[in-house]
N, C-alpha and C positions, 0 to 999 in steps of 0.2 A: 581311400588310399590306406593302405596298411602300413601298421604302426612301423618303426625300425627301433625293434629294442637298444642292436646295438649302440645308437645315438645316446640313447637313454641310461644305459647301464652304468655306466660313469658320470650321468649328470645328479649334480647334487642337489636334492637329496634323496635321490635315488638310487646312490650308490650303496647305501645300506642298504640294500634288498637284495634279496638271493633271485637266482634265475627265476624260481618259480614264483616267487610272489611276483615277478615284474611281469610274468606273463597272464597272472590272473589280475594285476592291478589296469593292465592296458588291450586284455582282449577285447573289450566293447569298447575303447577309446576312438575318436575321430578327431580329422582334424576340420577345423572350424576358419572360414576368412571372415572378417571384417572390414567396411572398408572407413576412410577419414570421419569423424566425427558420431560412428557405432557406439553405441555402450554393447561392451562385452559383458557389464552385470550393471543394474542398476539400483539405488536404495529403495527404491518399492517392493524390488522382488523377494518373495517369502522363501525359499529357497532357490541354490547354484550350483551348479555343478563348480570342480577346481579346475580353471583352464592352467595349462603352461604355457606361455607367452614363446611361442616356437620363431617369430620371426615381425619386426615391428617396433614402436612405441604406444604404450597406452599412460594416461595418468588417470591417477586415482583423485576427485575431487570431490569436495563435502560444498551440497547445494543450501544455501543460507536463505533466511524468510527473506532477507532485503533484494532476491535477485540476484545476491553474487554470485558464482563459485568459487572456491581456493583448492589450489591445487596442493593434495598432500606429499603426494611422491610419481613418482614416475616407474613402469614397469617396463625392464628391458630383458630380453630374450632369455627363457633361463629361468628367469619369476614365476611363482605358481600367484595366482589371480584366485579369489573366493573363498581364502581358509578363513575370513573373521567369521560369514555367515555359515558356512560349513562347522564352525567349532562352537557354534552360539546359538540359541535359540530367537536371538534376536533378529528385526527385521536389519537390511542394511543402512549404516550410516553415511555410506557415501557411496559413490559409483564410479567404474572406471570406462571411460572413452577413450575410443581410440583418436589418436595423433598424427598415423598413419595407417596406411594400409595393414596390416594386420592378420597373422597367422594364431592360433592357439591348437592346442592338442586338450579335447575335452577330454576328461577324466572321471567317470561315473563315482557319485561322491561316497556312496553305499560301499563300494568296495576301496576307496580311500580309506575310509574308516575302519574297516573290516581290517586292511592293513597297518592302522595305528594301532589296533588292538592289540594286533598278535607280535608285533614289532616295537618291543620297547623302547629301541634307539631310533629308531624309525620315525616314533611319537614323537620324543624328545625335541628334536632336532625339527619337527615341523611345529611344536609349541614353543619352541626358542623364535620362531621366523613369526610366527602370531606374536611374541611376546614386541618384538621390534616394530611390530604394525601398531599394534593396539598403543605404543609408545608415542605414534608421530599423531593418529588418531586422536590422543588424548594431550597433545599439547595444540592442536588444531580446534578441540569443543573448546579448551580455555581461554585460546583466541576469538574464538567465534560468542562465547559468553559477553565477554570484555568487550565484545565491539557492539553487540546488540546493547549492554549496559548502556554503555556512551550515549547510544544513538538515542536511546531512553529518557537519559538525564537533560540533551540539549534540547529538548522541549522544553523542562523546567525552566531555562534560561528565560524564557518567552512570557512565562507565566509572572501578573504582579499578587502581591502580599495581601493585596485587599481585595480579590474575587475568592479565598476562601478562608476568611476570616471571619469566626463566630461572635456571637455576641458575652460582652463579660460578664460573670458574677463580683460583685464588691461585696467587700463588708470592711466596716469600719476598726481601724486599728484601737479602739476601747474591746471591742466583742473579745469574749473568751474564746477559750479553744473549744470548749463544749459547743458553744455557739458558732464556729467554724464546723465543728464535725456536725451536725447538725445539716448545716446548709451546701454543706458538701454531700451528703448521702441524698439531699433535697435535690439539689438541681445537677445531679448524679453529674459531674465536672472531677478534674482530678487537680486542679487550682482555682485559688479565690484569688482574684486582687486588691492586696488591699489599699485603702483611698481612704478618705473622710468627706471628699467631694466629690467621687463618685466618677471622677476625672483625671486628676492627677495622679499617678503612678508614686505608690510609698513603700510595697513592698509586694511579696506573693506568699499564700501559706499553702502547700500544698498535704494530702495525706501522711506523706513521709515528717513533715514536723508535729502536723497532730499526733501522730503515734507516740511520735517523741516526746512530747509533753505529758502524755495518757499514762508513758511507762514512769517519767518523771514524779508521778502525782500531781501534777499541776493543769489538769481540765479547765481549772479557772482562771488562768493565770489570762493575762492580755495576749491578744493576737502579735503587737507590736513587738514582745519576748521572745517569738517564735519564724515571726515574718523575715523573709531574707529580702535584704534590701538592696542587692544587685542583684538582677536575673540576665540573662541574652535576652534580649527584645530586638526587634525589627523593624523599620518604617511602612506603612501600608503602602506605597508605592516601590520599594523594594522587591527584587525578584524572588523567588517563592523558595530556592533551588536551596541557600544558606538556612532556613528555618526547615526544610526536610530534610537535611541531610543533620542537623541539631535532635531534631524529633527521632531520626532513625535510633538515633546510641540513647539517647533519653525517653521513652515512650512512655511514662506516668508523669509527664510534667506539660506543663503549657509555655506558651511564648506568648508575651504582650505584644500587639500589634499597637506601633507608636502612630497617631498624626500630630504634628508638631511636639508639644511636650504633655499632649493628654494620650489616655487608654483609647484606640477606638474599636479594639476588639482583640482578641485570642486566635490562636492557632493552639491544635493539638492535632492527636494523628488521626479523627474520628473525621476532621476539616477535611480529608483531603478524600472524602468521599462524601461531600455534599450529595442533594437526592438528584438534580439533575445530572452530574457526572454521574455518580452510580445509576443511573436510568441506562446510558451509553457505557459503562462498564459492564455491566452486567448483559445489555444485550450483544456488545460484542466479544464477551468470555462467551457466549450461548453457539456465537457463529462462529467461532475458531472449534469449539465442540462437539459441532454437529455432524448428525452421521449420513445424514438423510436428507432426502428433496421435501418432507414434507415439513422437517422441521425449519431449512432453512427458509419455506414459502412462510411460515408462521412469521419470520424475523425481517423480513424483506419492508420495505420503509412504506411503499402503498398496502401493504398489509396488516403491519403493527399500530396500533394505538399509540401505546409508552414512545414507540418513534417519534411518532407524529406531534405529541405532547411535547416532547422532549426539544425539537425542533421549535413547535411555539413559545416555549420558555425561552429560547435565543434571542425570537425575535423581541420578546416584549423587553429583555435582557439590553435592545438596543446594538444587536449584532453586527457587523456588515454583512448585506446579504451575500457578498460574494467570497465570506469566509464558514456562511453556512453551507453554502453550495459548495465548498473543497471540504468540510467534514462530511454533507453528506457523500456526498463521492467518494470520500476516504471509508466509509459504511459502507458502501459497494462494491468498493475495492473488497474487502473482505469476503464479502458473498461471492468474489466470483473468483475468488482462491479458494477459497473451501470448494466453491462447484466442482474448479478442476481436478482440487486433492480427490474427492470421491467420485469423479468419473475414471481417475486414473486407478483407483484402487478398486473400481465395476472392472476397466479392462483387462488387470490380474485376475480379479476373480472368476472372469467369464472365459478362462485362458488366451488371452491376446496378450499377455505379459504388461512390461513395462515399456514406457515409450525405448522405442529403438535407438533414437537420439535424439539429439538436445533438440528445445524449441521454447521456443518465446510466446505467449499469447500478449496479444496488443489490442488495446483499448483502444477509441478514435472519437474523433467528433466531442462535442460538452465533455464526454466521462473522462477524454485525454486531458483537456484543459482543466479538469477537476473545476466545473462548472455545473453539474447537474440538478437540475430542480426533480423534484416529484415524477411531474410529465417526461418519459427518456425513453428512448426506443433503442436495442442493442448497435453498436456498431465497431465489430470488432475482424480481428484476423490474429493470422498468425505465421511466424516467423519459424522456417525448419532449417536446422543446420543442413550445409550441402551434400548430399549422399545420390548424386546422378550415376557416380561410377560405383555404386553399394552393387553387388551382386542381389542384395536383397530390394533392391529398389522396389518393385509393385507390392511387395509386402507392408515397406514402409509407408509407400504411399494410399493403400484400403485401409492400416493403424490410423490413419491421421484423418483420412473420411469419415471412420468411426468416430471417433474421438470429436473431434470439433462440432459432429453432428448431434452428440450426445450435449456437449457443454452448452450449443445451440439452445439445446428443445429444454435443458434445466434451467436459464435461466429465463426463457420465455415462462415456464411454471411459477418462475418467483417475482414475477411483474415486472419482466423488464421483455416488451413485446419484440418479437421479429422484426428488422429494418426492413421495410417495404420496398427498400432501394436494392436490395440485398445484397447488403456491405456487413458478413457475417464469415466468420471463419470456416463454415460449412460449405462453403462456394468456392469452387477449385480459383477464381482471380483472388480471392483475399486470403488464401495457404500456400504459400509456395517456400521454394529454397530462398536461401539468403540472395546467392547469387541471382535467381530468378527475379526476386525481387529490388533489384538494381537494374538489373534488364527494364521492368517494367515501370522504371522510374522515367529509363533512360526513352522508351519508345513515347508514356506521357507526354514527357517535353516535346519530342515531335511533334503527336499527333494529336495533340490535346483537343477537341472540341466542344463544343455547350453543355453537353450531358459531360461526357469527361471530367470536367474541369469542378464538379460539385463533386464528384466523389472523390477526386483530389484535394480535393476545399476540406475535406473531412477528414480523408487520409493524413492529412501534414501534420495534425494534431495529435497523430497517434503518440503512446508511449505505452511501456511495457508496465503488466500487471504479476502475471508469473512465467516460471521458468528461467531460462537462461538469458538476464537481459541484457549483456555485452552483444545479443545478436540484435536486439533494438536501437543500443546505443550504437552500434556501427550502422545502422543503416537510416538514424538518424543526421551523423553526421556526413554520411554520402548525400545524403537529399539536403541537406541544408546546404552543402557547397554548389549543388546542380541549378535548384532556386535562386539563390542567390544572385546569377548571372544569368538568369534566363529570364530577359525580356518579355519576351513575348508572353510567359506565364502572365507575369505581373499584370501585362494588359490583357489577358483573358480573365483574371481573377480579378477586375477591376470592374469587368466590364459584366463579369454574372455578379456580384455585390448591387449594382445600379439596378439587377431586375425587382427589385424592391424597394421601391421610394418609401422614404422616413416621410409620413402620412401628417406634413405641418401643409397647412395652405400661407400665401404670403403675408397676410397677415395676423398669421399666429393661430387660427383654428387650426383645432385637431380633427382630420378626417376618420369616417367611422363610416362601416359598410352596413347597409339596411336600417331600418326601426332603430333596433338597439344601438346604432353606430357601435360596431364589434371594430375592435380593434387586436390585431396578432401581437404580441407582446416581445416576440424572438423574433420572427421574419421582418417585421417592420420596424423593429426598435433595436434590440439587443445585438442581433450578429449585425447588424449596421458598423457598430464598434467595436466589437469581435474582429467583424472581418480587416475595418480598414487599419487598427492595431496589428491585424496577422500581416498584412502584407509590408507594412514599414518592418516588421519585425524581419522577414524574407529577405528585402533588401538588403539589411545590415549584418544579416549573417545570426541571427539570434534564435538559438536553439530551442529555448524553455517555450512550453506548451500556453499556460495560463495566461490571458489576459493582462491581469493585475501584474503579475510575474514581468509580462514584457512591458508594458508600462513602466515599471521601475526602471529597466535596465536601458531603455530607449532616452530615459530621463536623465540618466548619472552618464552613458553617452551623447549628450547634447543633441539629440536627434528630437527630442520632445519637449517645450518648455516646461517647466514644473508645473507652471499656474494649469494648463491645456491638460496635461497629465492626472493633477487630482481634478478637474472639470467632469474627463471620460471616465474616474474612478467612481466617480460622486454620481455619473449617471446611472453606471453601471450600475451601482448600487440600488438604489431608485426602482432600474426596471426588474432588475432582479428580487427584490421585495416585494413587488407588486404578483411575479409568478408566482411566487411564493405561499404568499397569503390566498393569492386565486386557489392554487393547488391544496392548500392546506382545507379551502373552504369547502373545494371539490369533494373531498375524499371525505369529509364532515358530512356532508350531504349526499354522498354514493351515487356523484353522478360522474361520466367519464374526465377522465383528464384531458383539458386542454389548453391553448397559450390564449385563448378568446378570453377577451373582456369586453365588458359596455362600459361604454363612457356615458350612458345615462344614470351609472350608476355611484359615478364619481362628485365626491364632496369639491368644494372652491382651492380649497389645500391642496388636495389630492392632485384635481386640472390642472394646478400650477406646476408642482413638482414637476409631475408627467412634462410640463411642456419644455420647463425649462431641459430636462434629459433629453427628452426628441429635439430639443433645439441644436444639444452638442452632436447627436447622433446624425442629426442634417448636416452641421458643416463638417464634418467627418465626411461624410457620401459626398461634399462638392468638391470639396479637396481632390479626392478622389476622381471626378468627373472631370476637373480641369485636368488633373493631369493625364487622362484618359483621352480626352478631344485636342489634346495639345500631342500629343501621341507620343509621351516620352513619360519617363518615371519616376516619381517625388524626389 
């Protein structure tokens, strides 16, 4: 369609241009549709042409690590769209999507600039309209700073005073200052505490008063003349959060860590990268780093050594197991935002651009419940904003075949195998639109059957990893209200949980298949109580993925005794530490992963724990069974 200068000639700010510039600014111009939920420019892309937003709404939003978006501004008819990356050498900060249907007039950005050059007032007046962006822009990073800080610091809350607390130096309040600096440069500390029993808190000398005495003349003088005899100190069961935020403004000093009225150790800022954290610092600054499939295979947890290590010291640490399985899943998490970051930044550079629009990648099964052992096969999808009526639809939809297939085959490279069941984002049933994926909730409930009903078992645990996750959370809370009153699920999802008997005979033997009596660890024990926690959770309407998670809130809702609630916590735990240890031995030994154990090879200890676990994971399953043959629902 050809352009209509006249429309133009008066729109500002193009009204400062003479005839002929507006004909050389707009002969190779087009115009462009968009349709609901398009990005018109996206932050990945390296360069934009400037659209003018000729007919429509788009908004302009900055996509945050936690999954959010915030919306900065809105573009109404009239706006020129892509002067920040047009003026900047930078990549883009944010992206704008349409809201609606949507018209623009592209504008070739070469002779935009060509006419900033020659047009002084011309420039001015489109760096006054940058200056106003670049204003909401940057009170938008300061929010978006300030909210990531937060989200930072409420970890610290969680954390107590005496998991990184070092050990003290004393010295005796007679010792000189010589003999303070001395033993200061010794056990390279930036405080001594001093004591006379080695217990009792009398005072602290740090560098900053040996100086002070050294310029004084007085090296010899008693520690006791120099010692400050209030310090801040904090109790070893106190939260961490008050002694690093102390350490931030003071960082050459220490904090006495109190138990009752004696010393039982130090903090300083070197504490707060003890070697096992820094093992997990370090390798996941490596994987927010990485550019590459081959570095992130290096870092991947059945790969890594230092992982693996790192994971053992947990356990000997006296972990729950089921809070090493949500770190390491929170480790995989990361591996598989990085995948997408550089598959998405393969698709720019192989020219397929930036995604078209928004979309969500969704994790499923153990990796949604942030349950993941060692042994974990993919199972994921993915959620696309609705673009049915996109004129560009088959475009967007070959984008997204690529794309998932790509995310597919990298993280199968980084030991996380292909789903056999093929519950993968790369499989046109686990990609769809938002809407479509309501649809296929809604036909589920109808036509659920046996095979059905387990990739729904897996499905419902999904939750969002990256991208846009208001498109998870909404289709989260559509299927939690669909479940919730659908019968019939319940007793379909009752009734595939029963095709795996928890393997007690009635008198308390543990059954075992063959020689070795092999026992499954997950199939026979674990999703026992997985499962039958998932479906009380259905009933009640309870959204959160994790086990433990629904356990609590089934608890503080009367729906679970407390006593029965840490029973299935305790088991959890239990069988989860035994995968654990198998897997960890696996990969010690380089032989495949898998949830098989022998129970020839288990200690008196060991058989007992195991049974008392399977004993709660059995009456779990009968619960279950009575109300399944009673034909009605907990």
């Amino acid at each position: 369609m050809k352009v209509d200068l006249s429309l133009l000639e008066h729109q500002y700010p193009f009204e400062l241009l003479s005839e002929q510039e507006l004909r050389e600014l707009f002969e190779d111009s087009s115009y462009e549709e968009f349709s609901t939920n398009e990005f018109i420019i996206h932050e990945d892309q390296q360069q934009s042409d400037v659209h003018m937003l000729m007919s429509g709404i788009a908004d302009s939003i900055m996509h945050r690590s936690n999954g959010k978006q915030h919306s900065i501004r809105y573009f109404y008819p009239g706006d020129l769209i892509g002067l920040m990356v047009l003026l900047t050498s930078e990549k883009m900060r944010f992206s704008v999507r349409c809201l609606e249907p949507v018209q623009t007039l592209k504008i070739n950005r070469s002779k935009f600039m060509k006419i900033m050059d020659n047009n002084p007032k011309f420039s001015q007046l489109v760096l006054d309209m940058l200056s106003d962006l670049t204003k909401s822009l940057y009170d938008e990073v300061k929010y978006k700073e300030s909210d990531d800080d937060t989200e930072n610091e409420t970890g610290l809350f969680k954390e107590r005073t005496k998991h990184y607390m070092e050990k003290p130096t004393f010295i005796r309040s007679s010792k000189t200052i010589a003999d303070a600096a001395e033993l200061l440069k010794k056990e390279e500390v930036e405080g001594l505490i001093v004591s006379d029993n080695n217990k009792n808190f009398e005072g602290m000398i740090s560098y900053h008063e040996v100086v002070e005495a050294f310029m004084n003349g007085e090296s010899y003088a008693v520690v006791s003349k120099y010692m400050k005899d209030e310090n801040f100190s904090v109790s070893e069961q106190e939260f961490i959060f008050d002694a690093l935020s102390y350490l931030k403004h003071h960082p050459a000093t220490i904090i006495p860590v109190m138990h009752k009225d004696q010393v039982a150790g130090i903090l300083r800022q070197s504490s707060f990268i003890q070697i096992d954290q820094s093992i997990y610092f370090d390798l996941t600054y490596r994987i927010s780093n990485a550019k590459t499939i081959e570095e992130l295979k290096a870092l991947s947890p059945v790969n890594n050594k230092r992982f693996q290590r790192f994971i053992r010291s947990l356990i000997e640490d006296q972990m729950f197991a089921y809070h090493i399985a949500e770190l390491i899943t929170n480790y995989n998490d990361r591996i598989h935002k990085q995948i997408i970051q550089i598959v998405e930044d393969e698709m720019v550079d192989l020219g397929y651009g930036a995604p078209p629009i928004n979309y969500c990648f969704l994790i499923m099964g153990s990796a949604g419940r942030k349950e993941q052992m060692f042994s974990t096969d993919q199972d994921n999808g993915i959620i696309l904003a609705d673009y049915e009526a996109s004129i560009h639809k088959d475009k967007i939809e070959s984008y997204f075949a690529r794309f998932t297939k790509r995310i597919n085959d990298m993280l199968d490279e980084c030991g996380f195998p292909y789903c056999t069941g093929g519950i993968m984002a790369k499989e046109r049933k686990w990609r769809k639109q938002e809407s479509a994926w309501k649809d296929s909730v809604d036909e589920w409930l109808k036509k659920l059957d046996a095979e059905e009903i387990r990739d729904f078992t897996i499905f419902m645990d999904f939750r969002p990893v990256f991208g846009d996750y208001s498109l998870a959370y909404d289709l989260k809370k559509y299927v939690t209200g669909k479940v919730q009153n659908s019968l019939g699920l319940h007793q379909l999802l009752m009734k595939d949980t029963l095709r795996f008997r928890v393997p007690m005979q009635p008198l308390g033997r543990i059954s075992g298949t063959g020689k070795k009596r092999l026992l499954d660890l997950k199939k026979a024990a674990t999703m026992q109580i997985v499962n039958a926690v998932r479906i009380y959770s259905m009933k009640y309407g309870i959204e959160t993925n994790n086990t433990v998670d629904r356990l609590k809130l089934l608890t503080e809702e009367n729906h679970f005794h407390p006593r029965d609630a840490e029973n299935a916590k305790l088991s959890l735990h239990r069988l989860m530490m035994l995968r654990l240890e198998l897997n960890l031995r696996q990969l010690e030994e380089q032989r495949p992963l898998s949830n098989l154990v022998s129970l020839n090879n288990f200690n008196k200890q060991e058989r007992r724990s195991l049974k008392e676990a399977l004993n709660v994971a059995k009456r779990l399953q009968q619960v279950l069974e009575l109300s399944y043959n009673r034909n009605r629902v907990m």
